[in-house]
C-alpha positions in Angstrom: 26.6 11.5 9.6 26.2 10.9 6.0 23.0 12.7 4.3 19.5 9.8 3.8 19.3 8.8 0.2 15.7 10.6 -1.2 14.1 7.5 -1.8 14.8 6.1 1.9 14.1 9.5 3.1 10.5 9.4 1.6 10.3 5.7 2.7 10.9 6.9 6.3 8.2 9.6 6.1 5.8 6.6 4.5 7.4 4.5 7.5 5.8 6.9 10.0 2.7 7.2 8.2 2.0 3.7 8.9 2.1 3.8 12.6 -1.9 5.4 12.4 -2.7 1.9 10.7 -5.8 0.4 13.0 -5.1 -3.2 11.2 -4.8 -6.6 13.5 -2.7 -8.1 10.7 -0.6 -5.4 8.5 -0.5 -1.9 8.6 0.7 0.2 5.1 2.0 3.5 5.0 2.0 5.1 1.9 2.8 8.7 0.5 2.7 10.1 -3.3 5.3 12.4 -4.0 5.9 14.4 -7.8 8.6 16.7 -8.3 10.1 16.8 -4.9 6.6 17.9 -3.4 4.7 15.2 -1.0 1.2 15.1 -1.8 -0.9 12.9 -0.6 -0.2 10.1 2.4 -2.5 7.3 3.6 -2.8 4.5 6.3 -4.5 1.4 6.5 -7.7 1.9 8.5 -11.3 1.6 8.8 -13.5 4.0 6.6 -14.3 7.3 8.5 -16.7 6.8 11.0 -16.5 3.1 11.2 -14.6 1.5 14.0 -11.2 0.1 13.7 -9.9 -3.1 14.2 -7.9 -2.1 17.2 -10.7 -0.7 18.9 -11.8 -4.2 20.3 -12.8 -6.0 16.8 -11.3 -9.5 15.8 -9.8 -9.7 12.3 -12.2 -11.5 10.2 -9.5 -12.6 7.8 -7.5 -13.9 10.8 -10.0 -15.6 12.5 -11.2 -17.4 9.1 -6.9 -17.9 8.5 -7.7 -16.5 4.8 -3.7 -16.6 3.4 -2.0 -12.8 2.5 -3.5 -11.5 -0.7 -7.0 -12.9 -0.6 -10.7 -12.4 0.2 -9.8 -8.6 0.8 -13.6 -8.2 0.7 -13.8 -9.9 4.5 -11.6 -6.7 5.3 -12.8 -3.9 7.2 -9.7 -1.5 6.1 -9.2 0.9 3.0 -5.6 0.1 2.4 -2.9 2.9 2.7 -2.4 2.9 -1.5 -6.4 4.0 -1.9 -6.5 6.5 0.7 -3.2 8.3 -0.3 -4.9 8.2 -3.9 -8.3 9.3 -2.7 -6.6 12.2 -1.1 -5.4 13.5 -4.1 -5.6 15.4 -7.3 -5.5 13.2 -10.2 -3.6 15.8 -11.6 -1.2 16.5 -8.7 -0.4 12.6 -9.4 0.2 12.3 -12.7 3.7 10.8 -13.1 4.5 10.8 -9.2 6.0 8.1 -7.4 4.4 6.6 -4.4 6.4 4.9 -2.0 4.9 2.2 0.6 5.9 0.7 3.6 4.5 -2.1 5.3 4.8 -3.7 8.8 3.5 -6.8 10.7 1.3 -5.7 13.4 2.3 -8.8 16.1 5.8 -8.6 14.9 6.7 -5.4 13.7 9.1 -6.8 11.4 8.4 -5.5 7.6 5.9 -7.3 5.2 8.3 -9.9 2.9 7.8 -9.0 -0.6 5.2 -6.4 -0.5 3.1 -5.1 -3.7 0.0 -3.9 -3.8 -3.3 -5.6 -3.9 -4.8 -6.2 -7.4 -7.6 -3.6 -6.6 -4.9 -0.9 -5.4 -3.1 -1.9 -8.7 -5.3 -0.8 -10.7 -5.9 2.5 -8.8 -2.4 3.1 -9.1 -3.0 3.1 -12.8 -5.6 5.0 -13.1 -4.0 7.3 -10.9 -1.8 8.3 -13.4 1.1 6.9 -10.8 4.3 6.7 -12.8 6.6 4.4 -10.2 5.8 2.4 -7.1 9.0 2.2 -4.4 8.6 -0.4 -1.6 10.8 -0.8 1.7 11.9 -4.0 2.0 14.5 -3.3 5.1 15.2 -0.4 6.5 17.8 0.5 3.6 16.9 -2.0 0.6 13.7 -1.2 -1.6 12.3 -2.5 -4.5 11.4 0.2 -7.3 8.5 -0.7 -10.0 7.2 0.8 -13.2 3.6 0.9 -12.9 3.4 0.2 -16.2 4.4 -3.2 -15.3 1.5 -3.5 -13.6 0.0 -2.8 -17.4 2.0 -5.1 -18.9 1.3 -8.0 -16.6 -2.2 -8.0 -15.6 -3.1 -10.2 -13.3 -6.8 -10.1 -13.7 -6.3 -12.2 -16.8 -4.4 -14.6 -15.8 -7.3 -15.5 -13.1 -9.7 -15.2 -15.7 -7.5 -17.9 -17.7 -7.6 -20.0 -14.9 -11.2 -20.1 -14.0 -11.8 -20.8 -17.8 -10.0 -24.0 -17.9 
């Protein structure tokens, strides 16, 4: 048996993470990691107290058909990137990596070309969140420099496009 590479070794424990996602649609396991030392993990859920999805509620987003990456606000769920952030120290995070693992909830299969949400983007950021690591199988990822999501912000470009 050869020895898990560390990244799909921190992907797995993201991996399991997931599986206490209460989504109809997606569920996100994430988990921030600095020097060797896991620090924070998160699921996407419900906020505390609230019921989930799976507890007898229809997805709003699904029911409506709203397309992957919009109307978040329709959503009843924190997403797995804000909750392992809200977990932690800002401090603690400060150039960590966070690695994030997404799977279909009907299918199981993993979400195609994953990334975060423009709202968990810029928690990331601010964060302090030096490199984002995403499964894309269950041996392939795709590694990011946050400060890509500095580079290219997305906000503008909508801005851009309302203005015209």
């Amino acid at each position: 048996m050869t020895r898990r590479d560390k990244e799909n070794y921190y992907l797995d424990i993201a991996q399991t993470v997931l599986i206490r996602g209460t989504c109809l649609r997606r569920n996100f396991g994430a988990i921030i990691v600095n020097k060797d030392q896991m620090i924070s993990s998160g699921y996407t859920g419900a906020p505390r107290g609230r019921k989930n999805c799976i507890d007898g509620l229809a997805c709003i987003r699904e029911s409506l058909g709203v397309p992957r990456g919009e109307r978040y606000e329709l959503c009843r769920s924190v997403h797995a990137e804000a909750n392992a952030i809200i977990h932690a120290s800002r401090n603690d995070m400060i150039g960590s990596t966070m690695y994030l693992v997404g799977r279909d909830y009907k299918t199981s299969e993993y979400v195609k070309n994953a990334s975060p949400c423009s709202m968990c983007r810029r928690l990331i950021i601010n964060a302090g969140i030096k490199y984002l690591v995403i499964r894309s199988n269950s041996r392939d990822f795709v590694l990011t420099d946050v400060d890509s999501f500095i580079d290219f912000d997305d906000s503008l470009n909508k801005i851009k496009t309302l203005g015209n």
